[in-house]
C-alpha positions in Angstrom: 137.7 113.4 111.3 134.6 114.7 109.4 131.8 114.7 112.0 127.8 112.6 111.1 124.6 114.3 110.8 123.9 111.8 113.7 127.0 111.7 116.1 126.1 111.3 119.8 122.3 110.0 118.6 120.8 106.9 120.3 118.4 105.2 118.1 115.1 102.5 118.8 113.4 101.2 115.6 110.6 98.6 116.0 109.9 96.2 113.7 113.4 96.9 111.5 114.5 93.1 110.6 113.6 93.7 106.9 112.3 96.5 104.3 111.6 100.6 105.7 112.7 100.0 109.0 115.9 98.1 108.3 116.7 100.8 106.0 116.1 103.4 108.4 117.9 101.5 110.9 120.6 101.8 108.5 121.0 104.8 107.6 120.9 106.5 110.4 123.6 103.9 111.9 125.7 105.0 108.7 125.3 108.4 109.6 126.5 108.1 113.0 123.8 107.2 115.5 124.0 104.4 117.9 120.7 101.8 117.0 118.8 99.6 118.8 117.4 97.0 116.1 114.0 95.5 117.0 111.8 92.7 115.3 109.8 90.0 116.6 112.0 87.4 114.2 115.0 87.0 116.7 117.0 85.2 113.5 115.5 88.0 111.1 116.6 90.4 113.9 120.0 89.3 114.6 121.1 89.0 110.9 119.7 92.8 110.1 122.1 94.2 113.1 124.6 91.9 111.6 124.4 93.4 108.3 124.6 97.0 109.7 127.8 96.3 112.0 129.3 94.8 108.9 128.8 98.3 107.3 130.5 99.8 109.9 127.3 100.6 111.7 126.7 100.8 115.6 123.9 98.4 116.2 122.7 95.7 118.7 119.7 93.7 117.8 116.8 93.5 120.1 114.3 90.5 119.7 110.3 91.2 120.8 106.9 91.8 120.5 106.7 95.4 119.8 103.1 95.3 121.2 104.0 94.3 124.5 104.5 96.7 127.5 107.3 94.3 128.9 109.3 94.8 125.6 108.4 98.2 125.2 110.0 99.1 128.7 113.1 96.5 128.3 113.7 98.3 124.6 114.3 101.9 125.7 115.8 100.2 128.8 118.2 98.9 126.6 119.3 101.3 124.6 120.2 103.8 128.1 122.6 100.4 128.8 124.4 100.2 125.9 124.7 103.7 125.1 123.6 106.0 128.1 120.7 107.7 126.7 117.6 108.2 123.6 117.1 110.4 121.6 115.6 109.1 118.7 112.6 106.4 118.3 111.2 105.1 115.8 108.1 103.3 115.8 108.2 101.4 112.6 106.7 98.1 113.4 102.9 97.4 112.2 101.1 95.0 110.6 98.6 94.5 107.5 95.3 92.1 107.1 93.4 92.6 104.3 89.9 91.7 105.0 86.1 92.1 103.9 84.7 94.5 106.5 81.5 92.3 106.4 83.6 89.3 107.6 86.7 90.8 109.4 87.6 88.5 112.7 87.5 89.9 116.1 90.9 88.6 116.4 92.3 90.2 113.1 90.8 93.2 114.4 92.9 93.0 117.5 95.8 92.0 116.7 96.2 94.9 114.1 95.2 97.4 116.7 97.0 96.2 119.5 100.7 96.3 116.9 100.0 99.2 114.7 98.4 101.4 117.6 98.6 100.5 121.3 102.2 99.4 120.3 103.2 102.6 118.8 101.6 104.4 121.6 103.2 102.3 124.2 106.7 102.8 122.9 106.3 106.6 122.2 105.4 107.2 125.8 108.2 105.1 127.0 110.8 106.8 125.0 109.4 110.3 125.4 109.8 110.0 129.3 113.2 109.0 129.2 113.9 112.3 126.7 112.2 113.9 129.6 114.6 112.4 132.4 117.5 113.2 130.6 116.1 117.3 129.9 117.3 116.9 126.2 115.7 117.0 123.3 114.2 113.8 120.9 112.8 112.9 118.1 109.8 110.5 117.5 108.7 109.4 114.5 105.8 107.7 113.6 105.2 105.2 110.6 101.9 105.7 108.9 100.8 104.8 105.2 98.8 106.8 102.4 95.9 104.2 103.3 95.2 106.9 106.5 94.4 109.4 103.7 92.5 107.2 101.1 90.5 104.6 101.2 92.0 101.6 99.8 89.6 98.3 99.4 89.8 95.5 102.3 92.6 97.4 104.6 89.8 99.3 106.9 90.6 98.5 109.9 94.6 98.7 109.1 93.7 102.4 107.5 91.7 102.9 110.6 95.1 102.6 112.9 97.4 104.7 110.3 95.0 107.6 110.5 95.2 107.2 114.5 99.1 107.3 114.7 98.7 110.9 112.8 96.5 112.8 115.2 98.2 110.7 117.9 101.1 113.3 116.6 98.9 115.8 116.2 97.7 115.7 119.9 101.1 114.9 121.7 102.8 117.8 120.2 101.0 119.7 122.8 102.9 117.7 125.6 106.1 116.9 124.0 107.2 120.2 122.1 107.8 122.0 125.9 110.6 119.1 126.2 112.2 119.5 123.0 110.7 116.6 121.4 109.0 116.7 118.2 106.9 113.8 116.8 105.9 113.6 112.9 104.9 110.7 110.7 105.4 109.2 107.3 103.4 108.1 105.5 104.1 106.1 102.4 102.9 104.6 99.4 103.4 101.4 97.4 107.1 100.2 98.4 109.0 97.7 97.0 109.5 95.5 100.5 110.7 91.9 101.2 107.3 91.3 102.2 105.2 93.0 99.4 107.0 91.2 96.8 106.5 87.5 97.9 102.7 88.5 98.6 102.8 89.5 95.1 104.9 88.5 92.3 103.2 91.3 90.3 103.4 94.9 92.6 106.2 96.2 90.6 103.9 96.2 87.6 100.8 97.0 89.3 101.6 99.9 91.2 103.9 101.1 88.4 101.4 101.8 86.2 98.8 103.4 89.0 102.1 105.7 90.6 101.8 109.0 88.4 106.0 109.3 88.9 105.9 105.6 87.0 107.5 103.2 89.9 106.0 102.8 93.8 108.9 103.7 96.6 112.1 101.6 97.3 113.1 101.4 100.8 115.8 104.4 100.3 112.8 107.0 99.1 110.9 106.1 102.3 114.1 106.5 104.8 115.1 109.6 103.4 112.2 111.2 104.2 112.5 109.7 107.6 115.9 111.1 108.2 115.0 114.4 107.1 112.8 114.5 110.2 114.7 112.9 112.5 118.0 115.3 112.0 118.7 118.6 113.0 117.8 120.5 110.1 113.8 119.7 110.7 114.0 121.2 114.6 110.8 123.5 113.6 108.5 120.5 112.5 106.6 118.9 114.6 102.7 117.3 114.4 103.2 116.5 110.6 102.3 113.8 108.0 105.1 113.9 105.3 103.2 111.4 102.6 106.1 109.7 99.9 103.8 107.9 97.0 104.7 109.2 94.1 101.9 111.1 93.7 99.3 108.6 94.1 97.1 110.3 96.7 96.9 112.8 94.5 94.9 110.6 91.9 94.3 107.6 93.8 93.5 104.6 91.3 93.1 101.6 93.1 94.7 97.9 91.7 93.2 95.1 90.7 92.5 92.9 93.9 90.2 90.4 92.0 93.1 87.7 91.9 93.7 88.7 95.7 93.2 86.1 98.3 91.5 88.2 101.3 92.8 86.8 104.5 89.4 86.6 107.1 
């Protein structure tokens, strides 16, 4: 029987019902690794884990805030449960507001911090101390966005948290790497999503003709970049950004947002 890059390997992904981190999810359940599902839709949740064991995939969904402690702590409790250890997490859930920084709400404001980063953080820490328990190596990855390297119009205080989760890598490689564990981010561009298509009918088109490789990401282009640094074969990396736009941070022409309706 042809061993997987990902035999033995005990997945958490946050925020994975739907678009990057259901891919992800998949993928690496595909290739071999036991997954804990996450999203805060328990129906959204329960039909993406569905859809993976269907494949043939190890995977157990797991319903919850990913910005609560409580969740946080039951998550990596679960996955030691069902398959007796962690080794890879994946903190994948965020969320966007687009707003005018002159009128942004207070609540907006928290709501994308307390998700994006206190989540992220929350869960990292969990799952890094239970790497630590066991004495064997991990994984953590870290889902950031080409908005924490260029401005983008009306996303300040989500670009605010994307450029936090990457020197949160930064910074925790000092503490992590003498436990094995590396941490990295991705960060990507313009992706074809569930979610970015009903927001707007018209992002293929937009973002086609701003992405110098002529098309934004698909789910696939964004998880295979994950993988790469979740697997064996990137053991030396650790405290790095791997951006997947297509080359648009390299030019950086923003769309047309003067049909957008700004949420406030």
């Amino acid at each position: 029987m042809n061993s997987q890059p990902f035999d033995g390997q005990v997945a958490v992904i946050t925020g994975a019902g739907q678009g990057i981190g259901f891919e992800i999810a998949r993928q690496l359940a595909m290739q071999g690794a036991g997954v804990i599902l996450n999203d805060s839709d328990e129906v959204l949740v329960k039909d993406a884990a569905r859809k993976i064991r269907d494949e043939g995939g190890d995977c157990i969904a797991f319903a919850g805030d990913a910005s609560r402690p409580e969740v946080i702590e039951s998550l990596v409790d679960e996955a030691v449960k069902c398959f007796g250890k962690l080794t890879i997490c994946v903190a994948n859930a965020g969320i966007t507001l687009f707003g005018d920084f002159f009128e942004y709400p207070v609540d907006s404001l928290r709501k994308v911090l307390e998700v994006n980063l206190m989540g992220s953080f929350l869960l990292t820490q969990a799952a890094a101390r239970q790497m630590r328990k066991q004495k064997s190596a991990g994984r953590v990855l870290l889902m950031s966005s080409v908005v924490g390297h260029q401005a983008h119009q009306f996303l300040g205080a989500y670009a605010m948290t994307k450029a936090g989760l990457e020197m949160l890598a930064k910074n925790l490689v000092i503490e992590l790497s003498p436990h094995g564990i590396t941490i990295n981010t991705v960060a990507p561009g313009a992706t074809l999503t569930e979610r970015t298509l009903a927001e707007d009918p018209t992002y293929p088109k937009t973002w086609s003709a701003i992405t110098p490789m002529g098309r934004p990401a698909i789910c696939e282009d964004i998880a295979n970049a994950a993988l790469f640094l979740l697997s064996p074969h990137s053991g030396h990396i650790t405290g790095q950004s791997l951006v997947v736009d297509g080359g648009w941070t390299s030019v950086s022409p923003l769309p047309d947002l003067s049909n957008m309706a700004v949420k406030k």
